[in-house]
VORO-258280 format. One line per field, with one value per residue (C-alpha): y, x, z. Coordinates in steps of 0.05 Angstrom, whole numbers. Layout:
BEGIN
Y [Y; ...]
X [X; ...]
Z [Z; ...]
// end
This chain:
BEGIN
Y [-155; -210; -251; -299; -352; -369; -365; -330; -332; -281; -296; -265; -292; -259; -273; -308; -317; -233; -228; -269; -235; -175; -199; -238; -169; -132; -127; -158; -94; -85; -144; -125; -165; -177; -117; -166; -206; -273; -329; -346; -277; -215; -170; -122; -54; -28; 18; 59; 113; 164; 116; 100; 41; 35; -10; 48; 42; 113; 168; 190; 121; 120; 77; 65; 59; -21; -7; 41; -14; -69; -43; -101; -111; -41; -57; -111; -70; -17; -58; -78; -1; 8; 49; 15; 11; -19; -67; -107; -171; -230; -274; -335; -386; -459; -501; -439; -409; -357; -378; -382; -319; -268; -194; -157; -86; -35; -34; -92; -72; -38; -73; -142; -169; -192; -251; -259; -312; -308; -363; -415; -495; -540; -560; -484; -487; -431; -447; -407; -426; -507; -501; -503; -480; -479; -409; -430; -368; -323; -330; -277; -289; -263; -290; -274; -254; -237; -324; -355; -366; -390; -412; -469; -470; -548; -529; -538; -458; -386; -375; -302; -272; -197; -180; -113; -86; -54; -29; -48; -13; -46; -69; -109; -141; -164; -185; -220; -249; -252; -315; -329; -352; -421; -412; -413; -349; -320; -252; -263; -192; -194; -148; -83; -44; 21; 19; 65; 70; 120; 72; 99; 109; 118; 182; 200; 184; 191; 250; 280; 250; 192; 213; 185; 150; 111; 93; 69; 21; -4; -22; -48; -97; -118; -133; -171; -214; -216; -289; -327; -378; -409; -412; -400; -346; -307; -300; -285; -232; -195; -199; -166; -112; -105; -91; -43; -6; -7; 30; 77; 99; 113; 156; 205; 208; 219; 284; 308; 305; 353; 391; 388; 363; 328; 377; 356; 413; 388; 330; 316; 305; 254; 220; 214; 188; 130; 116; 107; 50; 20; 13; 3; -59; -99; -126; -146; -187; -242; -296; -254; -280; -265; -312; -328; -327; -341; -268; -236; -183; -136; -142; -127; -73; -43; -62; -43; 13; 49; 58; 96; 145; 201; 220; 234; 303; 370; 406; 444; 515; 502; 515; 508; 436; 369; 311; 247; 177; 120]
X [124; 138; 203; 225; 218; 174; 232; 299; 353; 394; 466; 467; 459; 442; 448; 376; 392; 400; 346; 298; 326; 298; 231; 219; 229; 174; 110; 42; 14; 60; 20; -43; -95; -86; -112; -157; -174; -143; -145; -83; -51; -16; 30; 80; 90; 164; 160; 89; 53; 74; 111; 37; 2; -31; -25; -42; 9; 17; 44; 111; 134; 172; 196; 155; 170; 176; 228; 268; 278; 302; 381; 400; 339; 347; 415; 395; 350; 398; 451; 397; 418; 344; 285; 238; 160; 105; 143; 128; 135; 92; 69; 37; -7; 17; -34; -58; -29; -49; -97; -84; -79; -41; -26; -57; -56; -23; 22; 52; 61; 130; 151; 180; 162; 234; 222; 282; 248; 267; 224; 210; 212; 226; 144; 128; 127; 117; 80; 87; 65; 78; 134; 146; 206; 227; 260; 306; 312; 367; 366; 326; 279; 247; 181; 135; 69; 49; 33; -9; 12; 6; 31; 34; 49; 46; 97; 79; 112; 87; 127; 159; 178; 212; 173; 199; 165; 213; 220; 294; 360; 396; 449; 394; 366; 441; 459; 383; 375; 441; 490; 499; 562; 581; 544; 615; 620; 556; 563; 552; 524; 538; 510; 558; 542; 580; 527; 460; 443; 395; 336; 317; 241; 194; 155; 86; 90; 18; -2; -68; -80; -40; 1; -17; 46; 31; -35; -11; 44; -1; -64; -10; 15; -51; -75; -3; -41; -101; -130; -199; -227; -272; -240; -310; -323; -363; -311; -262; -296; -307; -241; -223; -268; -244; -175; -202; -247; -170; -142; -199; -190; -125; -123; -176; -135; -80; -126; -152; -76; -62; -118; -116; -42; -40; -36; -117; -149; -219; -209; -292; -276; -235; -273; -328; -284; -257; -326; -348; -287; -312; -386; -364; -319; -371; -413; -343; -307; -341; -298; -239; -175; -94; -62; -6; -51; -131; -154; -204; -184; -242; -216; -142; -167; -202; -146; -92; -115; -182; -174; -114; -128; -146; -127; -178; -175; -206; -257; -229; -209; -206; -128; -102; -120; -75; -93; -112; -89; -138]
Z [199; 147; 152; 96; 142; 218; 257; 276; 333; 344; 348; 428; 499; 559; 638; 655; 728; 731; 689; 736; 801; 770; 749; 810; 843; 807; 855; 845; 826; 759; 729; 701; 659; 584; 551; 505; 577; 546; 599; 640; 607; 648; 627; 660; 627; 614; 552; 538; 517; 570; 615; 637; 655; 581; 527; 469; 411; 412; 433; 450; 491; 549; 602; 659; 734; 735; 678; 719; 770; 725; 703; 673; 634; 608; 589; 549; 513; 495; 477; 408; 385; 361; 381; 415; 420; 469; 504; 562; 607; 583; 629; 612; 677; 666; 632; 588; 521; 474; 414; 350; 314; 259; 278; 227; 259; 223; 283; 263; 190; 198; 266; 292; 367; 401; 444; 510; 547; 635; 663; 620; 617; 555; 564; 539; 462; 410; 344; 283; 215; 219; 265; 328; 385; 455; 464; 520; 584; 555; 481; 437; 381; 330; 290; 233; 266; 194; 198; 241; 318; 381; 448; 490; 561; 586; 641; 717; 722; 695; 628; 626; 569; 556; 500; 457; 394; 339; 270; 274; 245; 187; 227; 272; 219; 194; 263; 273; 205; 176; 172; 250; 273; 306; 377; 419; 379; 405; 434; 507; 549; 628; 674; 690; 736; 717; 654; 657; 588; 555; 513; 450; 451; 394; 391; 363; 295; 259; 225; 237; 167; 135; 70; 9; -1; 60; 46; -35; 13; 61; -4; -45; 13; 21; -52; -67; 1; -34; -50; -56; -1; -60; -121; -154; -209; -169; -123; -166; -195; -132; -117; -186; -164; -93; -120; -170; -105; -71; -120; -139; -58; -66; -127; -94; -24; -61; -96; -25; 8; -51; -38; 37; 62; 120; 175; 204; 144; 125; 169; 150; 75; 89; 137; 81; 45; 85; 99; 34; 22; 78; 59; -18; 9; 45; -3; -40; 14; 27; 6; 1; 57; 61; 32; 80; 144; 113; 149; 132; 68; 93; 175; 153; 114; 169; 227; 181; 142; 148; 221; 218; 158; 206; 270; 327; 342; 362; 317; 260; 275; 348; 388; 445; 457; 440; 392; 418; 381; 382]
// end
């Protein structure tokens, strides 16, 4: 999600020693490998599809065994007031770090990452857009993975971060982004044990095919984006008539929703459809980036749009058998 600026503390502190009694408890077996097998990267699952050892982004999500034995960690997540998505322990090896990079999924496109940081040192620095921080163990952060990141861990020590994804209530994004108080003001949230708080969990939220509405939101977002690596006329031009093909596509979605709804009917048609953006954008993008973060314009429209038009599912007319997100 896009933030008016790289970086933001939330007003709040939390107890890091509980925190890291409770992480340090976690067996070797709730770590598992990064799910895109970056070096020196594990991760401990707390919130996911199913409460399962996954790292899908949907489904109905649910807290997952490792969660259920962390109380004050679950307490802290709670006390946000928001529902929460995919979230998990990050664990980063000293001397590694995660590359440089912008989150273009359309995961992301709706939903801000909260960073609580439990083992840390002042050597592990986090980049984002030109800037850089040490998120001391207790605080909470949020950044704009919209710009370009990364992470350094120069520490002697594994970095550990809680890691919780969000689309936020309006009162979050008061408290997270709003006018903070002086810090000796900061809300401060101690462990109580007479506390066993129900989380707030996303559920399956994608429609066997995606509205038009959405899809006009998610193009327009990316064409506003839209800029030229070459400021050449050829390029230029191209990128007049990629935002022309854009618009085109969304104009006849917007027909076959009519015709169709969004309830999986003629699930084919729009396929061909989708397809035919695809193939139609190619010979277009070359040259063509995001302006804030220099990504590809055909990538995000693949990661961010094309792949999320239409559900996987069963074959039309058949019942009795469940739909299965990508």
């Amino acid at each position: 999600m896009r933030l008016p600026r790289p970086f933001f503390q939330l007003p709040v502190l939390f107890e890091g020693e509980r925190l890291q009694a409770e992480v340090a408890a976690l067996p070797a077996g709730a770590w598992a490998p990064h799910p895109d097998r970056v070096p020196g990267n594990s991760a401990a699952r707390l919130i996911s599809a199913g409460g399962a050892e996954t790292d899908s982004h949907n489904g109905q999500m649910l807290p997952t065994r490792w969660l259920g034995a962390m109380p004050y960690l679950c307490q802290v997540l709670a006390g946000f007031g928001v529902v929460w998505s995919r979230s998990r322990l990050m664990r980063l090896a000293p001397g590694t770090g995660v590359p440089e990079h912008a989150d273009i999924n359309y995961h992301w496109h709706t939903r801000v990452r909260l960073h609580i940081p439990i083992f840390t040192e002042p050597q592990v620095r986090f980049h984002c857009d030109g800037q850089s921080v040490h998120m001391a163990a207790g605080e909470a952060w949020i950044f704009d993975n919209w710009r370009r990141h990364h992470v350094e861990n120069k520490a002697s020590a594994d970095r550990i971060h809680l890691v919780a994804d969000t689309t936020g209530t309006a009162a979050f994004w008061q408290f997270a982004c709003g006018q903070a108080p002086p810090r000796e003001q900061w809300r401060r949230v101690a462990w109580d044990p007479r506390i066993r708080p129900q989380l707030l969990t996303e559920t399956d939220q994608r429609l066997p095919v995606m509205p038009a509405a959405e899809v006009q939101l998610l193009v327009d977002d990316l064409r506003a984006e839209l800029a030229v690596a070459a400021d050449t006329v050829e390029v230029k031009a191209r990128a007049a008539r990629f935002g022309v093909l854009l618009e085109s596509f969304v104009q006849d979605w917007r027909q076959l929703c009519a015709l169709h709804g969004t309830g999986g009917r003629a699930r084919a048609d729009f396929l061909r459809l989708a397809d035919a953006a695809r193939e139609a954008a190619k010979p277009l993008a070359d040259g063509l980036v995001m302006r804030t973060n220099n990504a590809s314009a055909l990538l995000v429209l693949e990661k961010r749009v094309l792949q999320y038009l239409v559900a996987d599912g069963p074959p039309e007319g058949a019942r009795g058998r469940s739909v299965r997100d990508e």
